[in-house]
C-alpha positions in Angstrom: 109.6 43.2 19.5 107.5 41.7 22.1 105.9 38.3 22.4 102.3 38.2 24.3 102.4 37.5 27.7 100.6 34.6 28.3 98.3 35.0 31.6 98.7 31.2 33.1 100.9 29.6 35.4 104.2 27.9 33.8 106.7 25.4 35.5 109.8 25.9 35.6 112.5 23.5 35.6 115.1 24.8 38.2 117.7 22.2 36.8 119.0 20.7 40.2 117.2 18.6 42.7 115.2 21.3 44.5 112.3 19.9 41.9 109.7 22.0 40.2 108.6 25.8 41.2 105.1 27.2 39.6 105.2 31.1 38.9 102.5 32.9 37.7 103.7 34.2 34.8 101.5 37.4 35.3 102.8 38.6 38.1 106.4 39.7 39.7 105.5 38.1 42.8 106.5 34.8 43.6 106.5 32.7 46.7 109.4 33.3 49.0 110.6 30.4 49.0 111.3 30.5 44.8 113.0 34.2 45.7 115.4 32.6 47.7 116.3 30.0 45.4 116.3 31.6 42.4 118.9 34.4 43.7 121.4 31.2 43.5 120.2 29.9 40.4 118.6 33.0 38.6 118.4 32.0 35.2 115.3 29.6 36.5 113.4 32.8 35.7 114.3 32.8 32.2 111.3 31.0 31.3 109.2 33.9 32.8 111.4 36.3 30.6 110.8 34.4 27.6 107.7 34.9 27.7 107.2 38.4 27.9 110.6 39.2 26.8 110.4 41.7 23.6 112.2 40.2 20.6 112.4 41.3 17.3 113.8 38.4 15.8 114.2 36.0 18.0 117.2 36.2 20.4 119.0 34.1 23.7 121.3 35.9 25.4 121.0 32.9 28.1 119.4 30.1 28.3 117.3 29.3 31.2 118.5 25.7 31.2 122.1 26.2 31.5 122.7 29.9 31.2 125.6 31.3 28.9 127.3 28.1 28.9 124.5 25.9 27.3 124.6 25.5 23.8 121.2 27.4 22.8 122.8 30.6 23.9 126.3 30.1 21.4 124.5 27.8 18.6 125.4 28.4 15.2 122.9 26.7 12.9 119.3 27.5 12.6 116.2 25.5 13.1 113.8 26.1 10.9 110.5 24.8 11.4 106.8 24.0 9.5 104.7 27.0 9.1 102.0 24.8 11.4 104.6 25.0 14.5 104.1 29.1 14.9 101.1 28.4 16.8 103.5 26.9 19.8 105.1 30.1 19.9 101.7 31.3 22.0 101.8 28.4 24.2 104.2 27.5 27.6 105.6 24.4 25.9 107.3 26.9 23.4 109.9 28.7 26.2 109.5 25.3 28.5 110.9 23.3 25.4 113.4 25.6 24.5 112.1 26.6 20.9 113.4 30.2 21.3 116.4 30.3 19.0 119.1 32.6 19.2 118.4 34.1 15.6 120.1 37.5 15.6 123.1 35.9 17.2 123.5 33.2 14.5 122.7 35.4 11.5 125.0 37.9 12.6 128.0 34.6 13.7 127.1 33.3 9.5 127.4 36.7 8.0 130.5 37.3 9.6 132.5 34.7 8.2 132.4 35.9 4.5 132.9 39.3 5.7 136.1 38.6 7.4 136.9 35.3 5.9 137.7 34.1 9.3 134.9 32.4 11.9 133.6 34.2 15.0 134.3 31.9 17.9 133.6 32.0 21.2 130.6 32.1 23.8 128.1 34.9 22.8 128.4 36.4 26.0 131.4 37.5 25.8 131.7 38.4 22.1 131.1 42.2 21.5 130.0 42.1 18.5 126.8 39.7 19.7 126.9 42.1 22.6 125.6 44.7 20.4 123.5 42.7 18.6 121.5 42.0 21.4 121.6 46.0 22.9 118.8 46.7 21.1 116.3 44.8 22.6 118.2 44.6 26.3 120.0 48.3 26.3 120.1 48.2 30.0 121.9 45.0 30.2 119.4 43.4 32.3 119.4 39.9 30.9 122.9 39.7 29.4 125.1 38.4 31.8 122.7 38.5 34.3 124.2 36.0 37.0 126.6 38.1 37.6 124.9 40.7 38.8 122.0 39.6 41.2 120.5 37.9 38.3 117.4 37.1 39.7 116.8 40.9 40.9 118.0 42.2 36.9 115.4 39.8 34.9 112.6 40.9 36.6 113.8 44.3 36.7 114.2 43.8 32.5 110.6 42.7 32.8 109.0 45.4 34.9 110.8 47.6 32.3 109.5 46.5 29.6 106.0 45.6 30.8 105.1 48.9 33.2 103.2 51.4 31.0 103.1 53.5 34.0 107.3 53.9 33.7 107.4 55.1 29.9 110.9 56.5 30.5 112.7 53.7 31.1 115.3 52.6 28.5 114.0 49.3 27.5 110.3 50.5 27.4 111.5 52.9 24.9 113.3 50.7 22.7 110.6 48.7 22.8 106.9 50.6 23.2 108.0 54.2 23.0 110.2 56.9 20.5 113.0 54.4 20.3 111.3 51.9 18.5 113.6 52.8 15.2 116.1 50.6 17.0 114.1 47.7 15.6 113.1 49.4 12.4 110.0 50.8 13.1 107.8 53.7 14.3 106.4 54.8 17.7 102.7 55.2 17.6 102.3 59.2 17.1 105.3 59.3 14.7 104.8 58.7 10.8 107.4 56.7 8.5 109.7 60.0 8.3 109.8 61.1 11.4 110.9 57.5 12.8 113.2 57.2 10.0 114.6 60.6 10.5 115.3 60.0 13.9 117.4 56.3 12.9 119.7 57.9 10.4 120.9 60.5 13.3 121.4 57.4 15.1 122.6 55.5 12.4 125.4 57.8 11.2 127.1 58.2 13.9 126.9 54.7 15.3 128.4 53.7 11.9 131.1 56.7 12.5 131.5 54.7 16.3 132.1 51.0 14.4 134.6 52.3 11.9 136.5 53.6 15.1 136.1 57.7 14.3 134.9 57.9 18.1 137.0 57.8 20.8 135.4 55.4 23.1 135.5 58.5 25.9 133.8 60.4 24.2 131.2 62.6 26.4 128.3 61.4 25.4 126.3 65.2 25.5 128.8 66.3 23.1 127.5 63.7 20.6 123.8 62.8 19.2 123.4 60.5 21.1 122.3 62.7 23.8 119.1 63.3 21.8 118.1 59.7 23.2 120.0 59.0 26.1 120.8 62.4 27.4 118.9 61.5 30.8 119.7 57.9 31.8 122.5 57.0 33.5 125.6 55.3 32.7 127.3 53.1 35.7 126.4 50.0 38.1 127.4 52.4 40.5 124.9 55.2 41.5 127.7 57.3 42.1 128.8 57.4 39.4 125.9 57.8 37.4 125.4 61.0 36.3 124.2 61.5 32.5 126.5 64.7 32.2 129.4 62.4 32.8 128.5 59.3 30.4 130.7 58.8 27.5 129.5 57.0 23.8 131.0 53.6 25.6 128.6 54.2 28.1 125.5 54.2 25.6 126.0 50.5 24.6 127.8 49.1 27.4 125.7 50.9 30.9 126.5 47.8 33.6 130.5 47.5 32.2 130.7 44.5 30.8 133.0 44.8 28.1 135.7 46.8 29.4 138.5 44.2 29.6 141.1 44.5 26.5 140.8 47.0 24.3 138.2 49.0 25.0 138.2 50.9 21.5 137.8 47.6 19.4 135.3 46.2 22.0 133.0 49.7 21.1 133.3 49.1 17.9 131.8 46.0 17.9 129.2 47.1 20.1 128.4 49.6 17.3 128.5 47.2 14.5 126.0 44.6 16.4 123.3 47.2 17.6 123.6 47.8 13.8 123.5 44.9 12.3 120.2 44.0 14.7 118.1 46.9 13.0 118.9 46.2 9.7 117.7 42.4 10.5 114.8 43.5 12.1 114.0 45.3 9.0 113.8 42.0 7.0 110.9 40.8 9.5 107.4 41.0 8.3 105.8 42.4 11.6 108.3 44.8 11.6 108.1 46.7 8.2 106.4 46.1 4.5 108.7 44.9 2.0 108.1 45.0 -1.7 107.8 41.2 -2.4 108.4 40.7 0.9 112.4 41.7 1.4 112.6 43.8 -1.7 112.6 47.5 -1.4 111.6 49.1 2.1 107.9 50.6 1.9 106.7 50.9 5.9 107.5 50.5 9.4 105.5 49.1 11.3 104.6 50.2 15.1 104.1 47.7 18.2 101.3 47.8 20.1 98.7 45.1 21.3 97.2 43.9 17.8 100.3 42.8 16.0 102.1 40.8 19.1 100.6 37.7 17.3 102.3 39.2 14.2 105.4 39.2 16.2 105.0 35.8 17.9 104.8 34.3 14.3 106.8 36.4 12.1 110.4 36.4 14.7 110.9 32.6 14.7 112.7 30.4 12.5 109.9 29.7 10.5 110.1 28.4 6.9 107.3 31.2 5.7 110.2 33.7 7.2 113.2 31.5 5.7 113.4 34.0 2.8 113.7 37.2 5.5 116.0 35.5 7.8 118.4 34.9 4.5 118.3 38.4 3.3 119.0 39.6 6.7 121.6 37.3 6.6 123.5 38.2 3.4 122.5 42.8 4.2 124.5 41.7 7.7 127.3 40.3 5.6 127.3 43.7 3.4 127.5 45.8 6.6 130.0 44.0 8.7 132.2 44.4 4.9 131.9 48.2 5.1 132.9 48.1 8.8 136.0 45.6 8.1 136.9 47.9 5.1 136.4 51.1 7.6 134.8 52.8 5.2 133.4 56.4 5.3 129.8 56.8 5.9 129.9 58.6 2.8 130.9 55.2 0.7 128.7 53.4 3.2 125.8 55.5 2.9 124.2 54.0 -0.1 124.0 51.0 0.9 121.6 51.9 4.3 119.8 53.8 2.2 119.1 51.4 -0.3 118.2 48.6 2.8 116.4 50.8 5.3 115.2 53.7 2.6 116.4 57.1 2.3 115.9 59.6 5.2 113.1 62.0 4.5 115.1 65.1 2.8 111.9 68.0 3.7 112.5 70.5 6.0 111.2 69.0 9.5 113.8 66.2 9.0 116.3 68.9 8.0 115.5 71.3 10.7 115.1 68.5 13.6 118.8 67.1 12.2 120.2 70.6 12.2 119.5 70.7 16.6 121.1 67.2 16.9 124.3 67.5 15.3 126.9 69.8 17.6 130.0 71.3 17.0 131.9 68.5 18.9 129.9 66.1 16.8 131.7 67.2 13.2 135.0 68.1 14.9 135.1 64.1 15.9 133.9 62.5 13.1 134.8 65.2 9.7 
């Protein structure tokens, strides 16, 4: 979830010969003459992202150096660090240095591999699968490809999203501070363990029904649970075209079109698999939920709010102390991407969510609330 924004000017290296811009990293605003520049070289404003970007564990969609094409953003090996080092985490020299790792990207491109006995490659970019796994904390695809949309104008859109309390119904301030929070295994602040768990398996089921390929990538998205979440937000770059009652489930994880060259079908469900592969890694970080022995058996989610960012700061990097989280995470990400190679039924795959995330609260709220979120059209698609 999110790192603490730290109120003090940064520089940022703009990477060509214009020299060095200071931004205050509090503040949208910016000189006019950094504007300008940045709207040909966006990803300067990474740094400011960085900072106040929410991350569960850590990831880097791009890197602020060299964008999609610089190493950072495709690596495939972690760095883990001393237990001493987490303190940099709440300093400039952390994002300016380039110590944010792309965790979820490289857990997910190593548990891969023994799951289809093959190596992911390519540029995380343009990989669905690490797509999805880094929808959860970007859903609006803000950051992700940003250059090639106005870049400069998305990232600080991503950031006034994320940081505006006074817009509580935008996408990535739900995922993030509000009743989506169970994308990152956990619990928005008025809802108890069962509610916010409740809530994840409706999601959870039928995402895991959309990786196996049971949903039709056209799917209207109204007809589906997923209109419980998303039934208000738009679906297109193009305003036109963005009416909610005419989004479809490829809509949910892909809203600016970014992965709808080749098979569309295939590209969903890896869209699916990532977005659920990042929750069940997020549920192996210690600021994120209690763990029996620390990634044993699921006993509480957590909720973000203003006393655990240092939590978060400390407890999302690739830290030894977190060494044993990252590795779990590592090997539960192997387990599911087997049960989506396999395609098999939710009912097989069932147990084994349930046994990493905890079983969904059977009383009757959770029964009652489930009941008004799963439609007609729902079972006809996926029974």
């Amino acid at each position: 979830m999110s790192s603490a924004l730290v109120e003090a000017s940064i520089i940022i290296d703009m990477n060509d010969d214009r020299g060095l811009w200071e931004v205050q990293a509090q503040s949208l605003t910016a000189p006019p003459h950094f504007k300008e520049e940045t709207m040909h070289n966006p990803l300067g404003l990474l740094g400011i992202l960085l900072i106040s970007q929410a991350v569960a564990f850590e990831i880097h969609p791009v890197s602020w150096r060299g964008g999609a094409n610089d190493y950072d953003s495709s690596a495939v090996q972690l760095e883990f660090r001393a237990d001493a080092s987490a303190a940099q985490c709440h300093l400039r020299s952390y994002i300016l240095d380039s110590r944010n790792q792309a965790i979820h990207e490289i857990i997910t491109r190593q548990a891969y591999q023994p799951a289809y006995a093959k190596v992911l490659r390519g540029r995380t970019w343009l990989l669905p699968l690490l797509g999805g796994v880094e929808w959860n904390d970007d859903p609006e695809e803000l950051t992700r490809k940003a250059w090639h949309y106005n870049g400069a104008r998305h990232i600080l859109l991503f950031k006034a999203h994320e940081e505006n309390a006074g817009r509580p119904n935008t996408l990535t301030r739900r995922v993030h501070h509000g009743d989506l929070q169970f994308l990152h295994s956990m619990r928005a602040a008025d809802e108890s363990d069962a509610q916010a768990r409740a809530k994840m398996y409706r999601w959870l089921e039928y995402t895991y029904r959309v990786a196996i390929g049971k949903v039709p990538a056209n799917t209207v998205r109204k007809s589906t649970p997923y209109h419980e979440f998303f039934g208000k937000v738009g679906c297109s770059r193009n305003p036109q075209l963005a009416d909610p009652s005419d989004c479809t489930v490829l809509d949910v994880f892909d809203m600016k079109h970014m992965y709808r060259q080749g098979d569309q079908e295939e590209n969903l469900r890896s869209l699916a698999a990532g977005a659920i592969a990042h929750l069940i890694q997020d549920s192996y970080s210690a600021s994120h939920t209690l763990r029996e022995n620390g990634t044993g058996r699921l006993l509480q989610l957590y909720t973000y709010d203003a006393e655990n960012q240092k939590s978060h700061c400390e407890k999302d990097g690739a830290y030894e102390s977190n060494r044993a989280g990252i590795d779990m995470a590592r090997a539960m990400t192997t387990e599911l991407l087997g049960y989506v190679h396999r395609r098999e039924s939710w009912e097989k795959a069932s147990a084994f969510f349930y046994q990493t995330l905890g079983a969904p609260d059977a009383g009757p709220a959770t029964t009652e609330r489930r009941a008004g979120a799963v439609t007609d059209t729902w079972v006809s698609i996926t029974r």
